[in-house]
C-alpha positions in Angstrom: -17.3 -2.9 -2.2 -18.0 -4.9 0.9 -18.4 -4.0 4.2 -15.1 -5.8 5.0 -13.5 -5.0 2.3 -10.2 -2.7 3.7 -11.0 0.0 0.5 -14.3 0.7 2.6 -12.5 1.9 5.8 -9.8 4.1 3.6 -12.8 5.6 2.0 -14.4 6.0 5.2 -11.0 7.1 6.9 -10.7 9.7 3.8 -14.3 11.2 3.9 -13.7 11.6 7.7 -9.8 13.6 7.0 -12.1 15.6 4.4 -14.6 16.8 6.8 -12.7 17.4 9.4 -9.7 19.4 7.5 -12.5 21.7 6.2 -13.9 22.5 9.7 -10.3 23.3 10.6 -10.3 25.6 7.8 -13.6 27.1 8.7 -12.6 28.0 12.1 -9.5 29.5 10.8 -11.7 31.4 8.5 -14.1 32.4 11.7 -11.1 33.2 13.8 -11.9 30.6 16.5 -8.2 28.9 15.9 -5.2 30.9 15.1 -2.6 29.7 12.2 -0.6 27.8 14.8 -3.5 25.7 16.1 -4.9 25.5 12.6 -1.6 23.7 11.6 -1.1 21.6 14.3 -5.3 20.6 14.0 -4.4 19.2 10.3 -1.2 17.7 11.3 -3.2 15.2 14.2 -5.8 14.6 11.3 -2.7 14.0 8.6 -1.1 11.6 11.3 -4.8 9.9 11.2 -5.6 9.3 8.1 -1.5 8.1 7.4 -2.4 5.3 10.2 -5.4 4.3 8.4 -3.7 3.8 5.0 -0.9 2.0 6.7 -3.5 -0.6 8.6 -5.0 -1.2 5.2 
C-alpha cells in the first residue's frame, strides 16, 4: 500500500482503536477506571475510529 493510499490510515486508525481499547481494558482490570468510565473510554475511541472509516 502507499503512503496515500486511504487503506493505510484505516489500518493505522484500527491499530490505534486496538491499542487503546486494550489499555482501557487493562485499567479496568487494574482498577484505575470503574465499569462506567471503562464504557464511556471505548465509546470516545468507537466514535474515533467510526470517523476514520467514514473519511476514508
Amino acid at each position: 500500500m502507499a503512503p496515500d493510499d486511504p487503506d493505510t490510515d484505516l489500518d493505522a486508525a484500527v491499530a490505534e482503536f486496538l491499542d487503546a481499547a486494550e489499555r482501557v481494558y487493562d485499567e479496568y482490570d487494574d482498577g484505575y477506571v470503574d465499569a462506567d468510565s471503562a464504557l464511556s473510554l471505548l465509546g470516545d475511541h468507537v466514535s474515533t475510529l467510526r470517523d476514520a472509516h467514514e473519511d476514508e
